[in-house]
Every structure is written in structure tokens, then in C-alpha cells.
N, C-alpha and C positions, 0 to 999 in steps of 0.2 A: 824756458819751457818749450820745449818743440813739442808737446801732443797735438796735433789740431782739433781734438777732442775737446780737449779741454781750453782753447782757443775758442769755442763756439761757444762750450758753456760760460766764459768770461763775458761773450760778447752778448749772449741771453740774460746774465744777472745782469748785467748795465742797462737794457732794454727794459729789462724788469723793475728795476729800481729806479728809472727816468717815473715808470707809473706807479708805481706803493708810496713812491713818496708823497703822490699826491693826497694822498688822506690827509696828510696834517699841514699840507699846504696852501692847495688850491681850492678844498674842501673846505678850509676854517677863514677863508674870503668868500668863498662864496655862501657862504653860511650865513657870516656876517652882512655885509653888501648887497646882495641878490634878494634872499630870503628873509631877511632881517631880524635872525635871532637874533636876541643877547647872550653875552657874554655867559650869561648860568647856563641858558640852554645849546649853546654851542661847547658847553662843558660838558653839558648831560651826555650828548651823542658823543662823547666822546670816553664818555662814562659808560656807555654801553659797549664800546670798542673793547674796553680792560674786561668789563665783564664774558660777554663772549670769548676771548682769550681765556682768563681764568677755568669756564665752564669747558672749553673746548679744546684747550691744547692739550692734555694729555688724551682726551679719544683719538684729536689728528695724528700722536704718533703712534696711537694703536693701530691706524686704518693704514700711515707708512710701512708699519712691521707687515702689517698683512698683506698688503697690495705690492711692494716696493714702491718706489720713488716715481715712476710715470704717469700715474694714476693725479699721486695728491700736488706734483708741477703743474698738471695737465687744466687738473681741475681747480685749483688754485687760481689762476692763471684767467679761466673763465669765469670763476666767480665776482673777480676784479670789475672784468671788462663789463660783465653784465650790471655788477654792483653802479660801477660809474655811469652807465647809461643811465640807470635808475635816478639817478643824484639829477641831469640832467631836467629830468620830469619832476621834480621834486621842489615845492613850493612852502612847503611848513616842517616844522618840527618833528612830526611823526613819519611822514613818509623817509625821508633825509635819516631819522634813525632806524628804520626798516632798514635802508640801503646801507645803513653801518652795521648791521646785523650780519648780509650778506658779504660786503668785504671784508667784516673780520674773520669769517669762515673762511675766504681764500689766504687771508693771511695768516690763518695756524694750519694750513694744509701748506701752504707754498715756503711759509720761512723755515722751518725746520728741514724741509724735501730739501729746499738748494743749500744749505749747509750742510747734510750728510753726504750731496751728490757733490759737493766740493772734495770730499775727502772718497768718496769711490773712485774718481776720474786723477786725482792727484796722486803725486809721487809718493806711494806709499814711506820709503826712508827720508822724505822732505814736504810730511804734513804742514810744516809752517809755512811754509812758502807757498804751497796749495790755497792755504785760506789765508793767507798775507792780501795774496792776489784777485782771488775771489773779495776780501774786504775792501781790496782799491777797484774795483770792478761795479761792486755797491756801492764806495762813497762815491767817484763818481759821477754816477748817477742821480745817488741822491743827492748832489749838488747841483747837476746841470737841470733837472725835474722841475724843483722851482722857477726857474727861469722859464720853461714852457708851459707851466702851467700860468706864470706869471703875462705871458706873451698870449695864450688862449684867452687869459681872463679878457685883457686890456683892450683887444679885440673883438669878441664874442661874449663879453657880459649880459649885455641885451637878447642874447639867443644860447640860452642857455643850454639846450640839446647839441647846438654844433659845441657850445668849447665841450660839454663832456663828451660826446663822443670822438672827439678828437682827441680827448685824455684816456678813451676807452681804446681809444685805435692804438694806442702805445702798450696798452695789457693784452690786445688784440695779436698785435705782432708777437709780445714776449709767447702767447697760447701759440699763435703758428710756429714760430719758429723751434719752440720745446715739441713741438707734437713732429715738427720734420726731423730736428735734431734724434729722436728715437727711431726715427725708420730710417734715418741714415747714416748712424756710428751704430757699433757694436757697444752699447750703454748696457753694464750690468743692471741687474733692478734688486739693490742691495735690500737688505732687510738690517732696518735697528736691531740693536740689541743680540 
């Protein structure tokens, strides 16, 4: 792959996927440990995660067909980072699923955006290699993710505002670096469909 287009965006879904991954990682320790759900109610909030998905992904690829792809990366991206800050502050059951309310909206805006912009920015006569790459770009991340989040915990359990926003600072960069990434390549704003 010589694009450096598409070099950047590699380097964006890796950064992005160090922090999505924390939902179901550093999310369901701290859930547990910190907060001190159970096991059911660390289900539930995670029970809301499907729901929200269910109710929401097909308007989020309504709002991609309409906006293009910058929009729902962009904002994806921010709702993460804010989602996670919230977790920080978050001490019970209810507020902790409000905050999985909010990152599962960036997550039906953000995961479908970077797999269509996978296949805008890729070799159209070698789609597979496009998201070959893009999928080692994701795992990854979502391999190296638990490890920092694992490293935040172990560290900053007792203050829990710094480890989330230092889990936020990771969706934080993925939101700058997507919001520089369109002022500084020529990125089509493809439309689904």
C-alpha cells in the first residue's frame, strides 16, 4: 500500500480501537471492582449497549447516507471520549448505564463510518486487502487496548477520573487526529448506498 491516505487512516483505526475496546474491558473491571456491581447488573449495562445498537444502527447509517463519513467518524469519536469521562464520575448503576447510552451512540455512528471509509480510501480492484488491513489495524488495537487499560486500572483505580480520562485521552486523539485527517487529505465523503 503506498497511499499515505490510507496510511493515516490505518493509523486512526489503531488509535481508535486502543479506546472502543475499552467498553468491554476496562469498563467491566471497573464496573465490577470500583463500583461494585454484580455480575447481573454489569450484564444489564451491557444489556443496554445491544439495545441502543438494535434501536440505533440503522438511523446511524441513515445519518452516514446523508452527512457522509466525516460527520458520523467525527462525532463517533466525541461521543466516546465524553461517554468515558462520564464513566469516570460514575459511581452506581444508573449513571454507568446513562454512559453506556452515550457510547453506544458513538459506536453505531463510528463502526460502520470506518468500515465504508475503509473501502473509499482502498484500492478499489483490491477491496480485500483494503479491509484485510484495516482488520489488522483493529485487532491490533483491540489487543494492545486491554493492556492500557489494564495498566490505567492498576494504577489509577483509587482515582477514577484520571484512569478514564486517560482512556478518554485515547478517543480524544482518535476525534483530533480524524478531524485533522479531513483538513489534510483530499477524503471523498462517500455516501452508502
Amino acid at each position: 500500500v503506498r497511499n499515505p491516505v490510507f496510511f493515516a487512516y490505518l493509523g486512526l483505526v489503531f488509535v481508535a480501537a486502543v479506546g472502543l475496546v475499552q467498553v468491554f474491558s476496562a469498563l467491566t473491571v471497573y464496573a465490577d471492582r470500583v463500583v461494585g456491581l454484580s455480575e447481573g447488573r454489569i450484564g444489564q449495562i451491557y444489556s443496554v449497549n445491544a439495545l441502543v445498537v438494535v434501536l440505533f444502527q440503522v438511523p446511524a447509517v441513515a445519518i452516514i447516507r446523508k452527512m457522509g463519513l466525516r460527520v458520523p467518524v467525527v462525532l463517533g469519536c466525541a461521543l466516546f471520549t465524553m461517554g468515558f469521562v462520564l464513566v469516570g464520575a460514575s459511581r452506581s448503576f444508573l449513571p454507568l448505564a446513562g454512559c453506556m447510552v452515550v457510547i453506544s451512540l458513538g459506536e453505531v455512528l463510528l463502526t460502520p463510518a470506518l468500515m465504508d471509509l475503509a473501502a473509499v480510501l482502498g484500492d478499489p480492484t483490491r477491496m480485500g486487502r483494503s479491509f484485510g488491513l484495516m482488520g489488522l489495524a483493529r485487532g491490533i488495537g483491540y489487543s494492545l487496548g486491554p493492556l492500557l487499560g489494564g495498566v490505567a486500572f492498576d494504577h489509577f483505580h483509587r482515582q477514577p477520573m484520571v484512569m478514564w480520562s486517560i482512556l478518554a485521552g485515547v478517543m480524544a486523539v482518535a476525534f483530533l487526529g480524524f478531524t485533522v485527517f479531513w483538513q489534510r487529505f483530499d477524503v471523498p465523503e462517500h455516501k452508502v448506498g
